[in-house]
NUSEZA-930816 format. One record per residue (C-alpha): x, y, z; residue in one letter. Coordinates in steps of 0.05 Angstrom, whole numbers, plus 5000, padded with zeros to 4 digits. Layout:
N
XYZA...
This chain:
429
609776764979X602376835002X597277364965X596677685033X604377785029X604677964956X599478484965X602578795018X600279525032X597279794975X600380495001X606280235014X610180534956X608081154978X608381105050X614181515080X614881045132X616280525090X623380165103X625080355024X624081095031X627381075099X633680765075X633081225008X633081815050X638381635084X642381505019X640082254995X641482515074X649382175062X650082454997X647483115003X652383075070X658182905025X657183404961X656783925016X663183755047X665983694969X662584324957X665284715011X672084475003X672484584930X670285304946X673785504987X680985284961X678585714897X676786244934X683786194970X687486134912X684186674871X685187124927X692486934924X692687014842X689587754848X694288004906X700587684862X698488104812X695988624839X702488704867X706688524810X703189174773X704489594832X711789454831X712389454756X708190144765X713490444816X719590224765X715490654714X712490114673X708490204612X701789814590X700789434672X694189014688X690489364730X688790074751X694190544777X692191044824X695891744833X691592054883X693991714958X687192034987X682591614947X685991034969X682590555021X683490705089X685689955107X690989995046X693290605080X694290315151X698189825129X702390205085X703390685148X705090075203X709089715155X706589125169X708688805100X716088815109X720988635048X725189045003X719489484970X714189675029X708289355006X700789145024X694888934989X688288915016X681688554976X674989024971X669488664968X665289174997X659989134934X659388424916X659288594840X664889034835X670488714877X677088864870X684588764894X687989384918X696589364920X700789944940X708389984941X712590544972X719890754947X722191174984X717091754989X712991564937X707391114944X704290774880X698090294883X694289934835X687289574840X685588974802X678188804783X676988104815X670688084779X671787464730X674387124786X668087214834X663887034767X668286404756X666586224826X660286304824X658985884763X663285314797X658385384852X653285324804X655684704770X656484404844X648584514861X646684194797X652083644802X648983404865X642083494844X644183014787X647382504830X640882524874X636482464829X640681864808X641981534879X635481584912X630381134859X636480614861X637480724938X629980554932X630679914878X636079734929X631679724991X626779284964X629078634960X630678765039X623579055044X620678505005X623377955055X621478315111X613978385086X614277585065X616777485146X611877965172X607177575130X607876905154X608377245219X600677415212X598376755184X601076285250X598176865294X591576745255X591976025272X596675645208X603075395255X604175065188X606075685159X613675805141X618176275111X623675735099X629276275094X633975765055X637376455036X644376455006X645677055043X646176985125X644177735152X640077965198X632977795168X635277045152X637077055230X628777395242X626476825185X629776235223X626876555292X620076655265X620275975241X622975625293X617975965336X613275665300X615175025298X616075015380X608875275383X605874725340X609274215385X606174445447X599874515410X600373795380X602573615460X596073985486X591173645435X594573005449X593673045527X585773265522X584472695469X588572145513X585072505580X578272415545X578371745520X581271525586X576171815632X570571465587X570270795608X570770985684X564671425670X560870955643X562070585705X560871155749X553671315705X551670585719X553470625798X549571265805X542771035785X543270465821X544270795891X537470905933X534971545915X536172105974X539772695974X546872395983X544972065916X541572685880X548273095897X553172465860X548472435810X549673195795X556673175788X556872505752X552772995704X557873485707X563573015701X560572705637X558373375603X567173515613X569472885580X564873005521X566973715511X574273435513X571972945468X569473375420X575073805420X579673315408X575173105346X575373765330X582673845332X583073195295X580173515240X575072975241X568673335239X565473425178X559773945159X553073705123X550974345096X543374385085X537574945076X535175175144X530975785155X535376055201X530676445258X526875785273X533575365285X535375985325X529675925373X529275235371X536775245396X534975685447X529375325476X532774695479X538175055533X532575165578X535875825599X532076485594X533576865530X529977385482X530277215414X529177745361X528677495293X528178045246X527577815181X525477075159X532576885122X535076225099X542276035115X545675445085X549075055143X550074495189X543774555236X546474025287X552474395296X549775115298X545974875352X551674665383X553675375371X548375715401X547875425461X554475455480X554276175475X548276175510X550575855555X556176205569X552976825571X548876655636X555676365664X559676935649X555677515642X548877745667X541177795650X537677915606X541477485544X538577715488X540277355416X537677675358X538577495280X538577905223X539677675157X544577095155X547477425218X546477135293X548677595358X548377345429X549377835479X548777915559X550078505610X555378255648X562478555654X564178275581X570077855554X576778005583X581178335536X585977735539X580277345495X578877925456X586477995436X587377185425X580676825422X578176305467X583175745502X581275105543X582075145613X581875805617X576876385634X581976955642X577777345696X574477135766X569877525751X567477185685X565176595738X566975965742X569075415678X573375105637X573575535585X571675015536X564775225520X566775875471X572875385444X568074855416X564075305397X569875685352X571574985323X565074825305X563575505272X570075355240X568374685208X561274995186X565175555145X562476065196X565376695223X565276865294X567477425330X567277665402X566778405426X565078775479X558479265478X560180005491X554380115551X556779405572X555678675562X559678135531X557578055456X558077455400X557177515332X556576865280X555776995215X553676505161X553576435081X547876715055X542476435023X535376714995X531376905038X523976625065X518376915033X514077305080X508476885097X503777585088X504577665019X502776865007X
């Protein structure tokens, strides 16, 4: 597993929308679905049933009341006009049916006193009885207590191992997402090499990712192979085609094949140095330079009109053929591409080239430079290999560069070197 992968996101324990604390909410969501459903249930069958318990009894005393019972549960009741008017209706319809004429009826009118009314009539004589159902409403409420903190329990249980669980999922998914990053940054050697005992869904994104990768180094390998055999093969015809031209009679005819013999041969030794450069064949020979006079030298050696700013005399420890190289093939492309003035200006250890044209298309921005290609017409005309050689070489000289465009306009490049101690200012000699 790579650092990059390992380290992760430093917030992502925390994050919310991490994958872990998605899946443990969904674990707590489920559960908290499932206690209430238990919770519910379990409440209202003892509701039901202690509803049931108090009118049996009720009853029972009621009856045992009317046969002239002594020492009843409950309380009896002589006075028929203190009795509930619902108690009464239903002793008047005679809706309960039976032997004795019956009815109950449950007042739970304040929630701390409730009780179970029962009234039996025999003959003329009506008897009732209530019941407190007061230990029973306690009793349920405790049980509903006991539910709340059963579940509270369980959650506080299933949600950190709902979490644990998550993260070897989350873990494999960073490592893909990881390797992901590193052959978009360029290493098509990178692999996850799922090789997992278990075949799920992220060994089936592993094998993709990697088989994606693999496919894209082929045609990679394919296109380096086709410039380097392109190259080489168009270098001995050249030669021949160099010789010719200076040995036809000057004119204009000639001037004009002379000029795109030029142009031909300036091609096949950008291919070749990209295929040297994709060869891994180039090698750096790092030296002292003072940085702002390599710069300008660079610059001057285009012939192409640039301003060069240098503003402070810094030393810079790097390959000065091949930062020329650099240079002046984003100099170069600047007057292409963009438009005047180019300016290139170096602070520090730091080297910017900009123009005013209509700036690199966002194609470039989002993938870099590729040969043969200059994404807009309105870039101008090319092969697109100027900013490519020039990424390689920056690349082989441990240098950074960047490409952006400027906010009032104007394509702009940015190499930046290793630092090294700076010039002293010939002033204070």
């Amino acid at each position: 597993m790579s650092a990059e992968t390992r380290r992760g996101n430093p917030l992502s324990l925390l994050d919310p929308r991490s994958l872990r604390w998605k899946i443990a909410a969904l674990a707590a969501a489920a559960s908290c679905a499932v206690a209430v459903a238990v919770g519910v249930l379990v409440h209202t069958t003892t509701y039901d049933w202690s509803l049931n318990a108090g009118r049996a009894e009720a009853l029972q005393s009621a009856v045992d009341q009317a046969n002239g019972g002594g020492d009843v549960p409950g309380t009896s009741v002589e006075d028929p006009g203190t009795l509930p008017p619902e108690l009464l209706r239903q002793m008047a319809s005679g809706e309960s049916g039976g032997f004795w004429e019956s009815a109950t009826w449950y007042d739970d009118t304040k929630p701390d006193e409730p009780w179970m009314w029962a009234a039996v009539r025999d003959g003329g004589r009506v008897t009732a009885v209530k019941v407190d159902m007061g230990p029973e409403r306690r009793s349920l409420q405790a049980l509903d207590r006991h539910i709340v903190l059963a579940t509270l329990a369980a959650l506080a249980i299933v949600v950190p191992l709902a979490a644990l669980a998550a993260e070897l999922p989350n873990r494999r998914l960073r490592r893909v997402a990881g390797t992901a990053r590193r052959i978009a940054g360029g290493d098509l050697d990178a692999r996850i090499g799922a090789g997992s005992r278990t075949r799920d869904e992220i060994s089936e994104i592993s094998a993709a990712v990697d088989s994606m990768a693999s496919a894209l180094q082929e045609r990679l390998l394919a296109e380096q192979r086709f410039t380097a055999d392109v190259a080489h093969d168009l270098r001995t015809p050249l030669m021949g085609l160099i010789t010719s031209a200076e040995l036809l009679p000057e004119g204009e005819v000639t001037e004009l094949v002379r000029d795109r013999v030029r142009v031909l041969r300036v091609l096949v030794e950008d291919l070749l140095e990209i295929s040297r450069l994709d060869a891994g064949a180039e090698r750096a020979e790092h030296v002292p330079v003072p940085l702002g006079e390599v710069v300008e030298e660079s610059v001057r050696r285009t012939g192409l009109p640039a301003r060069v700013e240098v503003a402070d005399p810094s030393m810079a420890d790097t390959d000065p053929r091949r930062l020329d190289r650099i240079i002046a093939n984003l100099v170069a492309n600047a007057h292409r591409h963009g438009r005047a003035p180019v300016e290139v200006s170096v602070r520090g250890t730091t080297i910017v080239v900009r123009d005013h044209g209509p700036g690199f298309p966002a194609s470039l921005l989002a993938e870099g430079p590729r040969r043969f290609r200059t994404d807009a017409q309105e870039r101008g005309r090319g092969h697109g290999l100027g900013l490519t050689i020039a990424l390689g070489q920056a690349r082989v000289i441990g240098a950074a560069l960047g490409f952006a465009n400027a906010p009032d306009g104007g394509a702009v490049a940015t190499v930046r070197l290793g630092s090294h101690p700076r010039l002293p200012d010939p002033g204070n000699r």
